[in-house]
N, C-alpha and C positions, 0 to 999 in steps of 0.2 A: 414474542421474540424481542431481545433486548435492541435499544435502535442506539446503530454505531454512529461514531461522528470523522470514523475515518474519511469520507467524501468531503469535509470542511478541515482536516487535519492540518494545525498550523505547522507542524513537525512535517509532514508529507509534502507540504507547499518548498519546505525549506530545499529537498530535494527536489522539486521541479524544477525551483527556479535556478537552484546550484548545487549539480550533483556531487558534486567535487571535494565539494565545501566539507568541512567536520560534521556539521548537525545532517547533514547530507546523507552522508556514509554513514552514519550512526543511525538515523531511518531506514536505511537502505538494510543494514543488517538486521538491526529490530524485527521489520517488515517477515525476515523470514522467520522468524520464528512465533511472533505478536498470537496469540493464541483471538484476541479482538480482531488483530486484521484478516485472519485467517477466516472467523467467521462472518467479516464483512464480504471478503472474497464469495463465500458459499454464499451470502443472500441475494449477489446479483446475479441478474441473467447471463445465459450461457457465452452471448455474444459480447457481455458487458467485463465478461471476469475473463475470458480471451484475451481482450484489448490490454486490460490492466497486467495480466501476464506478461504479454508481447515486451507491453511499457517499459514496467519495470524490472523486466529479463528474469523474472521468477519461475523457481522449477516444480512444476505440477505436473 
């Protein structure tokens, strides 16, 4: 399996720290679609890809 670096993602950090922000919102939307992040999503555990769901109010 290929190994993501969504979990170190400096684009992903930009919306932690400022969702608001331009590069925020433009993660924010990437995120749903990112065919990478989607299958970083599927490699974590059940209770781990929950959280990240909850997080960032994504629809699964």
């Amino acid at each position: 399996m290929a190994d993501h670096n969504c979990r170190n993602c400096s684009f992903r950090a930009k919306y932690d720290n400022h969702p608001k922000s331009l590069l925020g919102r433009l993660w924010r939307w990437h995120a749903g679609w990112c065919p990478g992040w989607n299958a970083y999503l599927k490699s974590l555990a059940d209770s781990e890809r929950k959280e990240l769901i909850e997080k960032y109010n994504l629809k699964r």
